[in-house]
LUMLO-74604 format. One record per residue: residue number from 1; residue in three letters; x, y, z of N, C-alpha, C in turn. Coordinates in Angstrom, 1 decimal. Layout:
<recs>
[rec NUM "ALA" [X Y Z] [X Y Z] [X Y Z]]
...
</recs>
This chain:
<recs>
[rec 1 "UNK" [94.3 -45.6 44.3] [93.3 -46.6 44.4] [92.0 -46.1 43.8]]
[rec 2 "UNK" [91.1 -46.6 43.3] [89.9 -46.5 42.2] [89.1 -47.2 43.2]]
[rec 3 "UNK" [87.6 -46.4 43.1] [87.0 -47.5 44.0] [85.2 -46.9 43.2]]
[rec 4 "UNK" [84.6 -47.5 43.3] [83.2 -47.4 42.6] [82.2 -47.6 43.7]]
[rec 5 "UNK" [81.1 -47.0 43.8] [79.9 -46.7 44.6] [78.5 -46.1 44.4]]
[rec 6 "UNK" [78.0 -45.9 44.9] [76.3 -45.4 45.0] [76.2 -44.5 46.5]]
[rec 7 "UNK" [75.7 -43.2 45.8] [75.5 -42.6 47.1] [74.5 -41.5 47.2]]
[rec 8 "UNK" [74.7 -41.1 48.0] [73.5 -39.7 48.6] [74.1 -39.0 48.2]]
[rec 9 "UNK" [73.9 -37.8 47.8] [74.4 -36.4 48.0] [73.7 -35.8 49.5]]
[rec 10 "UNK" [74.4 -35.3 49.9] [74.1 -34.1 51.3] [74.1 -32.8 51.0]]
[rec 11 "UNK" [75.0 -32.6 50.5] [75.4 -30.8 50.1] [77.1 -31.1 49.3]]
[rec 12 "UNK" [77.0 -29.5 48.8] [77.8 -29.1 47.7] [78.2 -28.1 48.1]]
[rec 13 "UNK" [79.2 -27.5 48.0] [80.0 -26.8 48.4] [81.0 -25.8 47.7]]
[rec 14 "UNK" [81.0 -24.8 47.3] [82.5 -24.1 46.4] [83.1 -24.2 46.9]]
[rec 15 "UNK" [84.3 -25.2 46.6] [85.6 -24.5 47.1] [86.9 -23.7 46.3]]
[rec 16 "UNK" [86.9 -23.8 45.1] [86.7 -22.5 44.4] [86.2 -22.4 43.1]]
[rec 17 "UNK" [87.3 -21.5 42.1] [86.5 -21.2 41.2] [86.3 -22.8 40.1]]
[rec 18 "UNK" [87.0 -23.9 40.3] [86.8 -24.9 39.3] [86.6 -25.9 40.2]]
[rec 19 "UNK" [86.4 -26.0 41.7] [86.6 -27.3 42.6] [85.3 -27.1 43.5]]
[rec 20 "UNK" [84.7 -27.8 43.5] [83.9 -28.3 45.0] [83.6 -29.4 45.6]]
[rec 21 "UNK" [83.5 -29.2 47.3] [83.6 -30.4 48.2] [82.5 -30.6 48.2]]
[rec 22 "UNK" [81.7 -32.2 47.6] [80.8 -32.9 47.9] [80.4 -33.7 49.0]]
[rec 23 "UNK" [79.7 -33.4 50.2] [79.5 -34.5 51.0] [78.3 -35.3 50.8]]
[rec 24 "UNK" [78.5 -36.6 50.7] [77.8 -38.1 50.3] [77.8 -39.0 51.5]]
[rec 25 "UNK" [76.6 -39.4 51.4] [76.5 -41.0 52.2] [76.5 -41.5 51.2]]
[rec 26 "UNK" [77.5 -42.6 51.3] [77.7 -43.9 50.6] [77.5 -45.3 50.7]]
[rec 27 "UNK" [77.5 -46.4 50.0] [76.6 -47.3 50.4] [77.7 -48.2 50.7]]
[rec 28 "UNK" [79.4 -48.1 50.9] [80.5 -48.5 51.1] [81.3 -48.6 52.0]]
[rec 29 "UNK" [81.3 -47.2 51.7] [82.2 -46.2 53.0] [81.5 -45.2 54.2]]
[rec 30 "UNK" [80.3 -45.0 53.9] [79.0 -44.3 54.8] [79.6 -43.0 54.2]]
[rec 31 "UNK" [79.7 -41.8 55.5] [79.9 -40.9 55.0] [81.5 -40.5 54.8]]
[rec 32 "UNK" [81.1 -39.2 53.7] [82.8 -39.6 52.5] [82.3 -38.1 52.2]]
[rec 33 "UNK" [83.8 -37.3 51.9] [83.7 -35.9 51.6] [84.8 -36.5 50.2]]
[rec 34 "UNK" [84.4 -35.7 49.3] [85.0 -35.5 48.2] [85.0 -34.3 47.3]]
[rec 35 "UNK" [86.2 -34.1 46.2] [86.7 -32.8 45.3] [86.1 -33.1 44.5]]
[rec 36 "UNK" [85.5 -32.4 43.4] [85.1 -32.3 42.4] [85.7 -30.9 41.5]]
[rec 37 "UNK" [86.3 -31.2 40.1] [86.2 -30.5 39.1] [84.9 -30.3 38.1]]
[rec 38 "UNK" [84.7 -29.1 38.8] [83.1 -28.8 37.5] [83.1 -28.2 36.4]]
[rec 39 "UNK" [82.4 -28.6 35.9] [82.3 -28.3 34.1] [81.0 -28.5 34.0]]
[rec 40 "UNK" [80.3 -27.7 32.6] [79.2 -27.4 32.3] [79.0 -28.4 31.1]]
[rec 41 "UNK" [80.3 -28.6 30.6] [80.1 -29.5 29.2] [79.6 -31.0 29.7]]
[rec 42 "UNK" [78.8 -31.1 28.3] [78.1 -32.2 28.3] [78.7 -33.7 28.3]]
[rec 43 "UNK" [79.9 -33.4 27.9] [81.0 -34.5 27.4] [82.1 -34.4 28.7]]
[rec 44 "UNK" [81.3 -34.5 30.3] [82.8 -34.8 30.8] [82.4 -35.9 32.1]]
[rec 45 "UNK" [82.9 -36.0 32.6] [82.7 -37.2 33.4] [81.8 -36.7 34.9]]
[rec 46 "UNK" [82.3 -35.3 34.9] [81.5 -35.1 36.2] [80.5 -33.7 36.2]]
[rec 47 "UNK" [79.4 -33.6 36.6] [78.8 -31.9 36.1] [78.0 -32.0 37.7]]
[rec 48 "UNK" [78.3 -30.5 37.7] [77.8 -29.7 38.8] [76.6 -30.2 39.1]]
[rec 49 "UNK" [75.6 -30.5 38.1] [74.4 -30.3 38.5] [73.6 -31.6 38.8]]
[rec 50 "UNK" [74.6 -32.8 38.9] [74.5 -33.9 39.4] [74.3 -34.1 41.0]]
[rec 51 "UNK" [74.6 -32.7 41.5] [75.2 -32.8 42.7] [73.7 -31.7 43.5]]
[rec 52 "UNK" [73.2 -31.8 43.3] [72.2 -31.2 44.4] [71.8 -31.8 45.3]]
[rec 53 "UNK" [71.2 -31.5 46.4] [70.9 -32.1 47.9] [69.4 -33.2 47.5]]
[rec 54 "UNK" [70.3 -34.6 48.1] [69.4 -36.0 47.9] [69.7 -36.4 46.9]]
[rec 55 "UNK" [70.6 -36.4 46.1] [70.3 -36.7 44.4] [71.5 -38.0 44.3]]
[rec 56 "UNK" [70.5 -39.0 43.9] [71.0 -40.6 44.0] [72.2 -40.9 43.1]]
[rec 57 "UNK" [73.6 -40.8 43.5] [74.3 -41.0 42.5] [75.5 -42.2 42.6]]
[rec 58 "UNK" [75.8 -42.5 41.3] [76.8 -43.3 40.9] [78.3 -42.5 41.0]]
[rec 59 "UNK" [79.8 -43.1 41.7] [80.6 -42.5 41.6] [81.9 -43.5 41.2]]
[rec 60 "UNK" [82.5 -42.9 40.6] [83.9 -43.4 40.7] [85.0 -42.6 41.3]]
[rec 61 "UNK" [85.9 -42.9 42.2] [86.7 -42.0 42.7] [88.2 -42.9 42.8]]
[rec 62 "UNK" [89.0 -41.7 43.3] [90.4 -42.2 43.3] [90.9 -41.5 44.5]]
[rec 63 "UNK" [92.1 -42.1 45.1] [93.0 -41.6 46.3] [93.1 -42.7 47.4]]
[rec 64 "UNK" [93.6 -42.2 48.0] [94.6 -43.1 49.1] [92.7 -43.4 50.2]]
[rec 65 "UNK" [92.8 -44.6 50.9] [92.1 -45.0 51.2] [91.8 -43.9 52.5]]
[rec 66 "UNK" [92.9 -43.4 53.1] [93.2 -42.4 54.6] [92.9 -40.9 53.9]]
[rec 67 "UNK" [92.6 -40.5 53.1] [93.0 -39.2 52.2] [91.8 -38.7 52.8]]
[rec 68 "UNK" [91.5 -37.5 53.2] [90.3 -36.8 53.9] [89.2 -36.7 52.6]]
[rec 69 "UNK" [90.2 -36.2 51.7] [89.3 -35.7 50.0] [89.6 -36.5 49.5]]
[rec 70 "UNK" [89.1 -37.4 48.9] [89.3 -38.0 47.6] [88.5 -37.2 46.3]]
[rec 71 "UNK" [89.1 -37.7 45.4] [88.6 -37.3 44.0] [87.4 -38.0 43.5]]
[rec 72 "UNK" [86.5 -37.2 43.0] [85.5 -38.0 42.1] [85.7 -38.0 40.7]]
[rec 73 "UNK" [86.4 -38.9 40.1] [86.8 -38.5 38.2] [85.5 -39.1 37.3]]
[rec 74 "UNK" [84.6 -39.6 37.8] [83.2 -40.0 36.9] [82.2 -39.9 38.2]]
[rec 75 "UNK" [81.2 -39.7 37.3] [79.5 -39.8 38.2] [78.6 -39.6 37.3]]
[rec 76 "UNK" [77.5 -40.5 37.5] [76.5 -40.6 36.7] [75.3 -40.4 37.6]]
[rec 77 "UNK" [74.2 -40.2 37.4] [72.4 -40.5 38.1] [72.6 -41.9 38.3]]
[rec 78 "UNK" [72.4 -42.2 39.2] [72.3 -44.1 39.5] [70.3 -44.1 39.4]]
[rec 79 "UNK" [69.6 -43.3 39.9] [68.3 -43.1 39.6] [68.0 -41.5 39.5]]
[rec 80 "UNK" [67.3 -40.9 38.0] [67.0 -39.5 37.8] [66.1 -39.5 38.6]]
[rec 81 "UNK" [66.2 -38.2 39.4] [64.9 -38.2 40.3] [64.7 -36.7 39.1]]
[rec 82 "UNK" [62.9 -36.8 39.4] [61.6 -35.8 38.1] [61.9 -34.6 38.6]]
[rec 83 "UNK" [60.7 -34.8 40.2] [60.2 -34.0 40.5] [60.8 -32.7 41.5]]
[rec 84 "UNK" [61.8 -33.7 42.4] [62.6 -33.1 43.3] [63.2 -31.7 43.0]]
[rec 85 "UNK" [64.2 -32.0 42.0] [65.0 -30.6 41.7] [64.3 -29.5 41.2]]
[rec 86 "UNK" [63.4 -29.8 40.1] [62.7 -29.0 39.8] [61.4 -28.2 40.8]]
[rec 87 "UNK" [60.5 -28.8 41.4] [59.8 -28.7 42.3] [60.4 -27.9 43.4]]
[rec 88 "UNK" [59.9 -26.5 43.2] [60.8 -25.9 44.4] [60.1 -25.9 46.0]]
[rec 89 "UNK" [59.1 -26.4 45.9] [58.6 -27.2 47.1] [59.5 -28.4 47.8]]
[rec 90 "UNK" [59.4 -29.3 47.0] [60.2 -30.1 47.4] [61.8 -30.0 47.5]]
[rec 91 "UNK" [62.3 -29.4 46.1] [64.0 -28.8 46.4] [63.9 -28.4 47.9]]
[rec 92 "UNK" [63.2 -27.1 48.2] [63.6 -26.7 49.7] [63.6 -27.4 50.6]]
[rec 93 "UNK" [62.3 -28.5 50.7] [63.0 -29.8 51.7] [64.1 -30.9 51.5]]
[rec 94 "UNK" [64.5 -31.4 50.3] [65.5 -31.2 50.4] [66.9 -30.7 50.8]]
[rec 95 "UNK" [66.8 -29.2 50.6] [68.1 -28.6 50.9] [68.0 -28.8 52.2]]
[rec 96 "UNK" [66.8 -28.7 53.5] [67.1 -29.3 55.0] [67.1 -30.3 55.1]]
[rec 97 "UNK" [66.8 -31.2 54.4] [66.9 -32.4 55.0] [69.0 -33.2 54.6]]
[rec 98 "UNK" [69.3 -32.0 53.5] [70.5 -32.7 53.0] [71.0 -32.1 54.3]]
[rec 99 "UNK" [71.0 -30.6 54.6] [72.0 -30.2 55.7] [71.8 -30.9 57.1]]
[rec 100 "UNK" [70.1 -31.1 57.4] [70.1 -32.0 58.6] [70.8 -33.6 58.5]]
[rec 101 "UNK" [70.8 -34.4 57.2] [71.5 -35.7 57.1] [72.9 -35.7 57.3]]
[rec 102 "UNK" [73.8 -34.1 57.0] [75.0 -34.0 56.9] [75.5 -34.3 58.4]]
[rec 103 "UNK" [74.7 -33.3 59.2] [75.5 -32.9 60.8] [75.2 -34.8 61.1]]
[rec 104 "UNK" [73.7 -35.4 60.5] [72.8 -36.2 61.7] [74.2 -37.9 61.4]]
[rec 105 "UNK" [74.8 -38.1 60.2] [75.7 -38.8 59.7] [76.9 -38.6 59.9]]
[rec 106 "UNK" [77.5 -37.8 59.5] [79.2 -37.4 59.7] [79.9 -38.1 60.0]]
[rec 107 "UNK" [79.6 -38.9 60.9] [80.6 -39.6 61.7] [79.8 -41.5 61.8]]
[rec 108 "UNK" [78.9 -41.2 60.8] [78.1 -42.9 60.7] [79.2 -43.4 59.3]]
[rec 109 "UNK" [79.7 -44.5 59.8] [80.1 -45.7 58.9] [78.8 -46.1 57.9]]
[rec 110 "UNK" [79.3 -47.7 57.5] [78.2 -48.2 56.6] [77.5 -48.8 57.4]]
[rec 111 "UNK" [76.0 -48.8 56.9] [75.1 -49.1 57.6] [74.0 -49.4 56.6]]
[rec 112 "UNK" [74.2 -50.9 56.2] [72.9 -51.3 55.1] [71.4 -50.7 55.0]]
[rec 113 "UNK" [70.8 -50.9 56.5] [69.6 -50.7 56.5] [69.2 -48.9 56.4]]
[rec 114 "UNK" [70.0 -48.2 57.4] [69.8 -46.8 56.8] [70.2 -46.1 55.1]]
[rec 115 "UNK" [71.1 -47.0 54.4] [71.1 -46.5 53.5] [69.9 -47.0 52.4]]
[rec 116 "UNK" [69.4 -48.4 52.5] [68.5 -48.5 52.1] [67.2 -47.3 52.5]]
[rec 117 "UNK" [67.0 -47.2 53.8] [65.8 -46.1 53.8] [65.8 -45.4 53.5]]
[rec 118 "UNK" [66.9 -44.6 53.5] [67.5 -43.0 52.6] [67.3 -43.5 51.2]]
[rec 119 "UNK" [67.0 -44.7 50.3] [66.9 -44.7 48.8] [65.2 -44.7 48.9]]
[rec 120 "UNK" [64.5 -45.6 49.5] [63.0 -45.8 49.7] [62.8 -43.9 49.7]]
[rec 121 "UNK" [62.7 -43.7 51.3] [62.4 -42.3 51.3] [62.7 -41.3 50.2]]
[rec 122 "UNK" [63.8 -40.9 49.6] [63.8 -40.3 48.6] [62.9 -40.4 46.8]]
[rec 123 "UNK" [63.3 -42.0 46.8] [62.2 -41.9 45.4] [60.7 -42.1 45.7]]
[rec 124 "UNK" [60.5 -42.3 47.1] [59.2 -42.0 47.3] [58.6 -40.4 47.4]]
[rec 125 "UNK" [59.7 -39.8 47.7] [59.0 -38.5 47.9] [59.5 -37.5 46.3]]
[rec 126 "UNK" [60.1 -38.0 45.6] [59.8 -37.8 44.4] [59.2 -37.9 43.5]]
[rec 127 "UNK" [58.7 -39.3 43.8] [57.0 -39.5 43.0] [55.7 -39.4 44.2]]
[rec 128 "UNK" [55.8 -38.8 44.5] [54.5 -38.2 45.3] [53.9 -37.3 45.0]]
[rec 129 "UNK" [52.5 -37.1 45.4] [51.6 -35.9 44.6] [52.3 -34.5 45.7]]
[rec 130 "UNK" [52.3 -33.7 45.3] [52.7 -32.5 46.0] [51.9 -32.2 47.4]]
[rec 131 "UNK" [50.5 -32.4 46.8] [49.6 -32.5 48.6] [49.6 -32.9 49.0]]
[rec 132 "UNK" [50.8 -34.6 49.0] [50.8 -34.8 49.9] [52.1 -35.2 51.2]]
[rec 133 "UNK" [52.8 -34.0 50.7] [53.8 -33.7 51.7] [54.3 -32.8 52.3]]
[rec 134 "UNK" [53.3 -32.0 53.1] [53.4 -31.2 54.0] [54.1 -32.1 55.5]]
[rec 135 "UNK" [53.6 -33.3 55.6] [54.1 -33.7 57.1] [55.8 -34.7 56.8]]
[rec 136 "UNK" [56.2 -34.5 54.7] [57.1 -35.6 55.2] [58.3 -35.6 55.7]]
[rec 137 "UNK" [58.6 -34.7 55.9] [59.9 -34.1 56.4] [59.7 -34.1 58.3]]
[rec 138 "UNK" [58.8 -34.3 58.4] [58.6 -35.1 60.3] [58.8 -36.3 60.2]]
[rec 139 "UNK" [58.0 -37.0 59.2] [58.2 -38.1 59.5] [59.6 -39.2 59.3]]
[rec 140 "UNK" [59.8 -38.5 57.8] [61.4 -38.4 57.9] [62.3 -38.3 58.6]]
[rec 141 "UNK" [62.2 -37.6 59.3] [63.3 -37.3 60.6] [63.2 -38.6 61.7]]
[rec 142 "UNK" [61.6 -38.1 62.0] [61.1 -39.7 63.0] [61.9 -41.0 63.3]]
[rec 143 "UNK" [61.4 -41.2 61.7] [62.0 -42.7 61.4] [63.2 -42.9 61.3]]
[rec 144 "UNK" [63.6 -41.6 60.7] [65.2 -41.8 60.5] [65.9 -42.3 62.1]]
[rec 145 "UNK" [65.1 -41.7 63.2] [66.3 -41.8 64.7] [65.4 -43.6 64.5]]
[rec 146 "UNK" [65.5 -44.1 64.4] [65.4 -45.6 65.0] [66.8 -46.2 63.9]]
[rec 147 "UNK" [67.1 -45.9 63.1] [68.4 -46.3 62.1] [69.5 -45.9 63.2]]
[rec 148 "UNK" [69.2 -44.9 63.9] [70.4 -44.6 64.6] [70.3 -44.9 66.1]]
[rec 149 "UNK" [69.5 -45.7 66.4] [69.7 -45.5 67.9] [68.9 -44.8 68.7]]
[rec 150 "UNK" [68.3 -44.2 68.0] [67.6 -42.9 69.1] [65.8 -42.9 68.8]]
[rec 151 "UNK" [65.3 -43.7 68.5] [63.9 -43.8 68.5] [63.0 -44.3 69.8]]
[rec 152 "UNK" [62.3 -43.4 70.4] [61.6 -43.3 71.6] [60.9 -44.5 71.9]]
[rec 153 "UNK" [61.0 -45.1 73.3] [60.0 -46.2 73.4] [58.5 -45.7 74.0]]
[rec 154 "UNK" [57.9 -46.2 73.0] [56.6 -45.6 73.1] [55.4 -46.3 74.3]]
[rec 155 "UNK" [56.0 -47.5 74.7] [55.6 -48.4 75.6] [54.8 -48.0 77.1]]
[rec 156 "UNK" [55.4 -46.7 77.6] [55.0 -46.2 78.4] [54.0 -45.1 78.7]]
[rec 157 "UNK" [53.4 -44.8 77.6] [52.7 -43.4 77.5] [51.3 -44.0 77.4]]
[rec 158 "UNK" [50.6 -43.1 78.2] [49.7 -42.8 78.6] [49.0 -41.7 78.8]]
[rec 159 "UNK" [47.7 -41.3 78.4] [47.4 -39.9 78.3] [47.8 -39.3 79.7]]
[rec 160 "UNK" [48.6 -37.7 80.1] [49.3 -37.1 80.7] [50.1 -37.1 81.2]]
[rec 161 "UNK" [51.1 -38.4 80.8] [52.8 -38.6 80.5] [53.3 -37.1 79.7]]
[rec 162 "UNK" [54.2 -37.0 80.3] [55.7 -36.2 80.1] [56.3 -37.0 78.9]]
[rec 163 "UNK" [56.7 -36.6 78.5] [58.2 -36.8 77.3] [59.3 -36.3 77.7]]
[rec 164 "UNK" [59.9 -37.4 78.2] [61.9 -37.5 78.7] [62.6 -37.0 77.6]]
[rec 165 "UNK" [62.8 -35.9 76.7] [63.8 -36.2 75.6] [65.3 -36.6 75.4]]
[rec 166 "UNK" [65.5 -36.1 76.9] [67.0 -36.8 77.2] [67.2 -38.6 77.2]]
[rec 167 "UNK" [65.7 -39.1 77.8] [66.2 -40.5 77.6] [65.1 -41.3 76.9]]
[rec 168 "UNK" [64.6 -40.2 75.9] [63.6 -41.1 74.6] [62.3 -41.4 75.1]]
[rec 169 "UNK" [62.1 -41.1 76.2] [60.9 -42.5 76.7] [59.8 -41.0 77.4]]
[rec 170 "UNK" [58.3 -42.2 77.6] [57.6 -41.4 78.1] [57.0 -41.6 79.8]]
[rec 171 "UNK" [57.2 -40.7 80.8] [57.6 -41.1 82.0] [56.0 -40.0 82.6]]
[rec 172 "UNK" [56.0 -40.9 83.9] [54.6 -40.3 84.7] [54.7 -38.9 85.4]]
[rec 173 "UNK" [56.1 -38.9 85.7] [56.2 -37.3 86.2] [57.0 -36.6 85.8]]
[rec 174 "UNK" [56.9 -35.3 86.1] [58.3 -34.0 85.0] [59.4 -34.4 85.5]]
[rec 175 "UNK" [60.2 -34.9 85.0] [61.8 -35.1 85.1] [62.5 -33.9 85.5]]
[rec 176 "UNK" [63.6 -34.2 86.2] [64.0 -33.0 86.9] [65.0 -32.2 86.1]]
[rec 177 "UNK" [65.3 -32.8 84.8] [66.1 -31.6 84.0] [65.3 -30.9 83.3]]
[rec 178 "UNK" [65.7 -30.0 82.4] [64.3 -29.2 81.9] [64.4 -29.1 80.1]]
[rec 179 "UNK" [64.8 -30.8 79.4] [64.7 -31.4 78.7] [63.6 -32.1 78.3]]
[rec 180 "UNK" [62.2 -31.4 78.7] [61.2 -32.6 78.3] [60.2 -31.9 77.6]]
[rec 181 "UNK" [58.8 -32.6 77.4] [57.5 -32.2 76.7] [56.6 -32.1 77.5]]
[rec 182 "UNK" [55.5 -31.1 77.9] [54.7 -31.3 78.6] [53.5 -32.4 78.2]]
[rec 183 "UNK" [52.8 -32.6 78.9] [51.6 -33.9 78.7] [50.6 -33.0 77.4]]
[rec 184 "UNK" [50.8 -31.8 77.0] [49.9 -31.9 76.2] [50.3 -31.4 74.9]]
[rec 185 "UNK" [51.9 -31.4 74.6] [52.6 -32.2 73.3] [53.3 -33.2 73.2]]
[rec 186 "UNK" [52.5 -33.8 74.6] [53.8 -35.7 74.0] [52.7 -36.1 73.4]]
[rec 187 "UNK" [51.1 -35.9 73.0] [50.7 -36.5 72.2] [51.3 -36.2 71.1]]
[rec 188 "UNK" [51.7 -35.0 70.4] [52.1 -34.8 68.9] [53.3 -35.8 68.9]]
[rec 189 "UNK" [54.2 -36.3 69.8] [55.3 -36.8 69.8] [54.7 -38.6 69.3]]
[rec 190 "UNK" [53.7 -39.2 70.1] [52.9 -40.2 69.4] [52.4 -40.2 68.5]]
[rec 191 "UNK" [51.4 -38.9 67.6] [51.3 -39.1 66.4] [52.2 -39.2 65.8]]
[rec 192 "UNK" [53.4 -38.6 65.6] [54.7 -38.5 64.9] [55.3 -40.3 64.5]]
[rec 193 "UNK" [55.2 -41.0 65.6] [55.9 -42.3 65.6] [54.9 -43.1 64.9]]
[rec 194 "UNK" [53.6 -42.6 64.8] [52.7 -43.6 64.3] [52.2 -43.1 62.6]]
[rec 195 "UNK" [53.3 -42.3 62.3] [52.5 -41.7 60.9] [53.7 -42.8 60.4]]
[rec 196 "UNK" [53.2 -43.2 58.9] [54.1 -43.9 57.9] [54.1 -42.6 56.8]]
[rec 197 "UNK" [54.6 -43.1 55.4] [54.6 -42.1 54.8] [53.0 -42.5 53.6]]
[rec 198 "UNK" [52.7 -43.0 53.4] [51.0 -43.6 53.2] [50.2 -43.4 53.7]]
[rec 199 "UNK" [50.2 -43.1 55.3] [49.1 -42.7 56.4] [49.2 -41.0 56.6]]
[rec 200 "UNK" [50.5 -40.1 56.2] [50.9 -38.9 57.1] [50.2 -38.2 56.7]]
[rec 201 "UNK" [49.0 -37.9 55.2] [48.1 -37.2 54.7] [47.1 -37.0 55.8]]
[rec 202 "UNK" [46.5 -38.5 56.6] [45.4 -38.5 57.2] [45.4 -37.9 58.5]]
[rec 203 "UNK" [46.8 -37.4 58.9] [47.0 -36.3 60.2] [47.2 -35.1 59.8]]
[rec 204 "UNK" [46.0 -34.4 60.8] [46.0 -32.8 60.2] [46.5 -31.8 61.5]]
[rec 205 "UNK" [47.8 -31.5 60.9] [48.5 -30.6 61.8] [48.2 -29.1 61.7]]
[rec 206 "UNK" [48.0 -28.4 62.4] [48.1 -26.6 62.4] [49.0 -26.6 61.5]]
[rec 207 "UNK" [49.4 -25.4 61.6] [50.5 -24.6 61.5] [51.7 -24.4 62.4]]
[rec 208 "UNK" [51.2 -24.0 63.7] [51.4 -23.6 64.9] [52.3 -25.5 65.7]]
[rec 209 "UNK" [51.3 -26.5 65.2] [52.0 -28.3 65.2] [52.7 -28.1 64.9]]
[rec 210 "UNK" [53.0 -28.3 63.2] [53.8 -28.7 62.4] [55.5 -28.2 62.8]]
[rec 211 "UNK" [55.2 -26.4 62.9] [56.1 -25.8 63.7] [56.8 -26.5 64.8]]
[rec 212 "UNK" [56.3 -26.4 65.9] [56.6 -27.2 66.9] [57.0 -28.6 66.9]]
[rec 213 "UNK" [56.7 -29.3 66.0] [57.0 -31.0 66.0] [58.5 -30.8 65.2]]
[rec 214 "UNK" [58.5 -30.0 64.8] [60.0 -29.8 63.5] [60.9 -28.9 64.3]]
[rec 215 "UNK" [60.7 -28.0 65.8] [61.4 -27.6 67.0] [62.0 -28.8 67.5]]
[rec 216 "UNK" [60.7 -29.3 68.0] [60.9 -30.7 68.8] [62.3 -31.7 68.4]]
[rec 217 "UNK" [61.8 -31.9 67.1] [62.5 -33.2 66.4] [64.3 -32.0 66.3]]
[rec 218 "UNK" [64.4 -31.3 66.0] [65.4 -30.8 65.5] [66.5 -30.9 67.2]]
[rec 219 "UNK" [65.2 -30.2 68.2] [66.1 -30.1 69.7] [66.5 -32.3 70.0]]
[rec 220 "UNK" [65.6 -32.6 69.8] [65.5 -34.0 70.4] [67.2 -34.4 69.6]]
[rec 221 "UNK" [67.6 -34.2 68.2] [69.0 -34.9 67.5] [69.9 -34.1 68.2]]
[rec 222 "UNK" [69.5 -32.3 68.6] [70.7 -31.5 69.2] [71.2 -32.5 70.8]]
[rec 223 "UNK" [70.6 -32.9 70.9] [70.7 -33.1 73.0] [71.7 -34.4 72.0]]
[rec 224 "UNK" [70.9 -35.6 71.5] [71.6 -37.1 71.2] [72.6 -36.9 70.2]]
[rec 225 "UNK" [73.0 -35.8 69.4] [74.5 -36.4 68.4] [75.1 -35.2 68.8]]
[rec 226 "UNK" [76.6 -35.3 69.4] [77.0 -34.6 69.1] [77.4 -33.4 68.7]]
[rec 227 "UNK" [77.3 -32.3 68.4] [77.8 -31.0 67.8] [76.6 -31.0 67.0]]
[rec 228 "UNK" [75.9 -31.4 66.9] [74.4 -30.8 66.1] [74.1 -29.6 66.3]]
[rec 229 "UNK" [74.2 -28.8 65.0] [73.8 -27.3 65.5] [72.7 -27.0 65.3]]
[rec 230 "UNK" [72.5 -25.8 65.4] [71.3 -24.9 64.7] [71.0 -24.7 63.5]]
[rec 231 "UNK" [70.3 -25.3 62.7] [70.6 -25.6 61.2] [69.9 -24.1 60.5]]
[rec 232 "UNK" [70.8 -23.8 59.0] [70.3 -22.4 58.9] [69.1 -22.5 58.0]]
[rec 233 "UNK" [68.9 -24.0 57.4] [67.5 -24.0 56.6] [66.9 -24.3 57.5]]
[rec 234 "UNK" [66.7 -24.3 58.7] [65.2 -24.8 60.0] [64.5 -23.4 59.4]]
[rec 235 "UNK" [64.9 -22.1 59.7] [64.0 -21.1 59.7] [63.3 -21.1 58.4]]
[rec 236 "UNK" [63.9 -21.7 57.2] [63.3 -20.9 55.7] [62.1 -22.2 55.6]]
[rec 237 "UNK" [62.3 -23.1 56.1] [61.5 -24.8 56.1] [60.5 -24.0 57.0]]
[rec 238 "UNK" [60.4 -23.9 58.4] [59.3 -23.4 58.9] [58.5 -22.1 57.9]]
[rec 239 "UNK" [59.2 -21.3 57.7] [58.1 -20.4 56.7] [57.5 -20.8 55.7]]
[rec 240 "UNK" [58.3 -21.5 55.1] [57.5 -22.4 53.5] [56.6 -23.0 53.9]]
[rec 241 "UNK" [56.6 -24.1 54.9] [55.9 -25.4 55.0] [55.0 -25.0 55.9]]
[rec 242 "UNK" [55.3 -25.0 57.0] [54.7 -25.3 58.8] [53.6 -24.0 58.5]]
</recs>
């Protein structure tokens, strides 16, 4: 069976010396692991270097609808992104944010509206001036948990409210598990929800924030999905960026 689509890349993978497993959100099937034959020639239907983390592509594939792998036998750029790959600023957020979308999706179906924000967010942060994305990879994340379910009601907070992270919300006294924020970073947790990606320049975080809000957000998806690990680009993102 042949089937055609538009998708994310997440990561890339060797699996050996002529084959690698691509994992994609798709705008079809959600998320989809696939083989690829790489080649460097210019003349073939599929090249390696189509495949880097976030990179918007067009695919054609083949196999049984139940098949774990399917094949990719064509792919094109559905949109070249400039700045991304090249920009080793931005590549590196990238590479966390492909491995944080891998674990944070896996098991998401199709879902119109998140895959649309995953296209917004990316060619916006490829045409962006470089200064001004130190905070987007928080806010990113942010927004992203309301696509899924998991975006905090902000309804309740009040200066010296706690942050519940077990149950999203912000509550008047310390919760008895020892899953929460104290009252003097559930404000970073409000700035967080109220930055867009137009406004996130005008909040000025430390070092020492930034850190912390990208702890935060990382522990906050561990407790709500599943098998969320420890991701191995958190540490190289905090050094570069935060």
């Amino acid at each position: 069976m042949t089937e055609k689509t538009t998708g994310i890349v997440l990561r890339c993978l060797k699996y050996n010396d002529t084959s690698h497993i691509v994992n994609v959100y798709t705008e079809l099937t959600g998320s989809a692991s696939y083989i690829i034959k790489v080649s460097r020639a210019r003349r073939t239907g599929v090249r390696s270097s189509f495949f880097h983390p976030l990179a918007l592509v067009e695919l054609e594939t083949e196999g049984r609808n139940s098949a774990q792998l399917r094949k990719i036998t064509e792919a094109r750029l559905s949109y070249p992104l400039h700045s991304l790959p090249v920009n080793p600023f931005k590549a590196s957020i990238a590479l966390f944010l492909g491995e944080f979308l891998y674990y944070a999706l896996r098991e998401e179906g199709v879902n119109e509206p998140l895959f649309a924000y995953l296209l917004h967010s990316i060619r916006w942060f490829d045409g962006c001036k470089e200064l001004s994305i130190a905070n987007f990879h928080l806010v990113f994340l942010m927004r992203l948990s309301r696509f899924l379910g998991l975006y905090p009601n902000l309804e309740g907070f009040k200066q010296g409210c706690y942050f519940d992270l077990q149950n999203a919300q912000f509550v008047y006294f310390r919760p008895k598990h020892n899953q929460y924020l104290h009252p003097e970073e559930s404000s970073l947790v409000v700035n967080l929800m109220r930055m867009n990606y137009e406004t996130m320049h005008l909040f000025s975080f430390n070092r020492l924030q930034r850190v912390r809000c990208l702890e935060v957000l990382n522990e906050f998806y561990r407790i709500h999905i599943p098998g969320f690990p420890q991701l191995r680009s958190l540490e190289v993102l905090q050094e570069l960026f935060c």
